[in-house]
C-alpha distance (Angstrom), angle and dihedral (degrees) to the residues before:
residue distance angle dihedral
X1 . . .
X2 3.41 . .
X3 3.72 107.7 .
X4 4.13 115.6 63.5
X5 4.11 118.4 -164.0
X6 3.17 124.3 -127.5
X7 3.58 134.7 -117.5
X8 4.29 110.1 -42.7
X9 3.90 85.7 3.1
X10 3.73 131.0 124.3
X11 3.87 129.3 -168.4
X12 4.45 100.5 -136.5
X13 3.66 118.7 -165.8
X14 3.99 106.0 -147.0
X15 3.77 114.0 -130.1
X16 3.53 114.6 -129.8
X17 3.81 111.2 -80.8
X18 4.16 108.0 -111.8
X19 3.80 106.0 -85.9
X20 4.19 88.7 -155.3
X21 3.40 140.7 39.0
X22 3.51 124.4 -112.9
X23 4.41 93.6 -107.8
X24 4.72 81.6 58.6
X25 4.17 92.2 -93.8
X26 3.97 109.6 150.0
X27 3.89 103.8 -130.6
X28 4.19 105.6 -136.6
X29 4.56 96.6 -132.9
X30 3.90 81.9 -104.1
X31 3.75 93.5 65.8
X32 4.24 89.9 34.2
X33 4.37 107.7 111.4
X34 3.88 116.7 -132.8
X35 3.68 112.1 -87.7
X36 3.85 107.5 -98.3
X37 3.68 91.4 -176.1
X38 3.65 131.8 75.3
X39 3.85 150.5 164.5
X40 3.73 122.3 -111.0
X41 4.11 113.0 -120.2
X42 3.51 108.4 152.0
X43 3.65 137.1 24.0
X44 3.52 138.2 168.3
X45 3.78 143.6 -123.0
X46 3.52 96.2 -86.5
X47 3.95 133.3 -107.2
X48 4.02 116.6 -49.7
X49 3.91 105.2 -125.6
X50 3.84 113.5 -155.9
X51 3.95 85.5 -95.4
X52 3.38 92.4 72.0
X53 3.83 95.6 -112.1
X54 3.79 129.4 109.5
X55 3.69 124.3 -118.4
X56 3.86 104.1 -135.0
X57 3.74 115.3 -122.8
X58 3.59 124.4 -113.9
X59 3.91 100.4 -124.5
X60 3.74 140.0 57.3
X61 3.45 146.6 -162.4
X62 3.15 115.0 -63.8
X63 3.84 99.1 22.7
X64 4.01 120.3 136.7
X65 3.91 114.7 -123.2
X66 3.48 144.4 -174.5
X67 4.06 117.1 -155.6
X68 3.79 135.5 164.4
X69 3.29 121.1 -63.6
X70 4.03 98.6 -115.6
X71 3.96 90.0 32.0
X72 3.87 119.7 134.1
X73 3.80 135.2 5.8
X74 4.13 112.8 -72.4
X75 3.73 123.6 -125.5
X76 3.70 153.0 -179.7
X77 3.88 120.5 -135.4
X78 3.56 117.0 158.1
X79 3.88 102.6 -11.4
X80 4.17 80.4 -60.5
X81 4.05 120.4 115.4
X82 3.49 107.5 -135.9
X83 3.89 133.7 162.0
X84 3.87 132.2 -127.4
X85 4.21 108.1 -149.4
X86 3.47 143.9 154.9
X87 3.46 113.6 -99.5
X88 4.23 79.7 -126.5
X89 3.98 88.6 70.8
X90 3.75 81.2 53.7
X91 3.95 104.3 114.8
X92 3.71 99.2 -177.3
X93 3.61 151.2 -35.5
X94 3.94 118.4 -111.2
X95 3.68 113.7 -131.9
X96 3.67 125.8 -162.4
């Protein structure tokens, strides 16, 4: 991967957004909801207390998210859409 966070940040790619509803209706991509769940591939180091030392972050790569709807800055990397956040505007980690 190309692109490294910084600090507290994580690098989330979005799941696709459900393309039916849960009674079999096909949603048109108007009528489709922004992904609020996402897959962990990038993090970084963690944030720099006044120490000196970093506070690990709570996630990894690889983890399964869910995070607000509006959270984090949208980019393009590789034809992918993928979102830079703080791991704060994490909600929570899915666990199967």
């Amino acid at each position: 991967m190309a692109i490294r966070p910084l600090d507290d940040r994580v690098l989330v790619e979005p799941l696709e957004a459900e393309e039916k509803t849960a009674g079999g209706i096909l949603l048109p991509d108007t009528a489709k909801e922004k992904p609020q769940r996402g897959k962990i591939v990038a993090v970084g180091p963690g944030r720099l207390r006044d120490s000196g030392d970093r506070t690990a972050l709570s996630v990894k790569i690889g983890d399964e998210v869910l995070f607000g709807r509006y959270a984090g800055s949208e980019i393009k990397e590789g034809g992918k859409e993928l979102k830079v956040m703080r791991e704060g505007d994490i909600l929570a980690k899915v666990v199967k």
